[in-house]
N, C-alpha and C positions, 0 to 999 in steps of 0.2 A: 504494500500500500504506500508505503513513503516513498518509492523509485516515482510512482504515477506523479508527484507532487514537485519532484526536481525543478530545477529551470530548463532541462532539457529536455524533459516532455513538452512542455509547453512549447517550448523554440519548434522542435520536432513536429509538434500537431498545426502550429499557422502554419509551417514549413508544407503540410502536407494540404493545406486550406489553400493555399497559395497554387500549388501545381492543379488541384483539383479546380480551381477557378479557371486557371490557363486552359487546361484540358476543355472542360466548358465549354469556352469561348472560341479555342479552335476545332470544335466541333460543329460548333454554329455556325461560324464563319466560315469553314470548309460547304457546309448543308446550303448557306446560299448563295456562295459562289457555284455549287453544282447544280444548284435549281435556275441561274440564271444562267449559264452556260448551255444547259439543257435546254432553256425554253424559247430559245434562239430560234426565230420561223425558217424556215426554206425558201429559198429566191425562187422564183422561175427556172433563173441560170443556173443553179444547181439539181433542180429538180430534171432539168434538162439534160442537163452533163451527168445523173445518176444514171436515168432511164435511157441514155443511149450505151453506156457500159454495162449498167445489168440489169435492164428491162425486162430482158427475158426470164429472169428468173421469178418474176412478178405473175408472168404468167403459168410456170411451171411450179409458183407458190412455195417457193426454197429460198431460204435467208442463204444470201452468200458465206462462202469459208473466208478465211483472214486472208489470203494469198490475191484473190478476186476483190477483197476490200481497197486491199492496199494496192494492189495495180491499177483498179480507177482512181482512187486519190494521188497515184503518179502522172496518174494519163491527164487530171483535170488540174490546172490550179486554183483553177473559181471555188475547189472542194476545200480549202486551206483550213477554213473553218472548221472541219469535220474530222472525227477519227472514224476507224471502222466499225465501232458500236454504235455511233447514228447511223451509220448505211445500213447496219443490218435493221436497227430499227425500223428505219423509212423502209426499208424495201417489205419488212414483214408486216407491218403497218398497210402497205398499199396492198399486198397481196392479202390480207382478212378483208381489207376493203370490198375487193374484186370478186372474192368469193363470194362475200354477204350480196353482194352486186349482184352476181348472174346466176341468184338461187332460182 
C-alpha cells in the first residue's frame, strides 16, 4: 500500500494520462483524415480513365487483383489521387450497381 503513495506512482500515472490522451487524439485525427480522404468524389476524368483500363471487369463483376490496380494507376496520371483500394472499391461498387440494374 505505501509503494501506491510514492511520488512515482503518481509521476508514473499522469505519465500514462499523458500518452493515453496522445493516443486519443491521434486516433481521431488519423479517423478524419481517412474519412476525408475517403470521401473525395470521382471526376469524370477518372471515372473515364478507370473504365477504359478495367471496364471490363465491371461487366464480368470481378474486383481487380493488385497487379491490374497498379498498372492502371501507371497507365493514368489523372489517377494520382487514388491507390488500389479505391479502384477496387469503385469498380465493385459499379459492378453491384449493374447487377441491381439489369435484374
Amino acid at each position: 500500500m505505501d509503494s501506491l503513495l510514492t511520488p512515482f506512482y503518481f509521476e508514473q500515472r499522469r505519465l500514462n494520462t499523458v500518452i493515453d490522451r496522445i493516443l486519443m487524439w491521434t486516433h481521431i485525427i488519423s479517423y478524419i483524415i481517412c474519412d476525408l480522404v475517403a470521401s473525395a468524389r470521382w471526376t469524370d476524368e477518372e471515372k473515364k480513365a478507370v473504365h477504359h483500363h478495367l471496364g471490363h471487369l465491371i461487366q464480368l463483376q470481378r474486383v481487380p487483383r493488385k497487379r491490374e490496380c497498379v498498372a492502371a494507376l501507371q497507365r493514368e496520371p489523372i489517377l494520382h489521387r487514388r491507390d488500389c483500394q479505391a479502384l477496387k472499391h469503385h469498380i465493385a461498387s459499379r459492378s453491384r450497381y449493374a447487377r441491381l440494374r439489369y435484374r
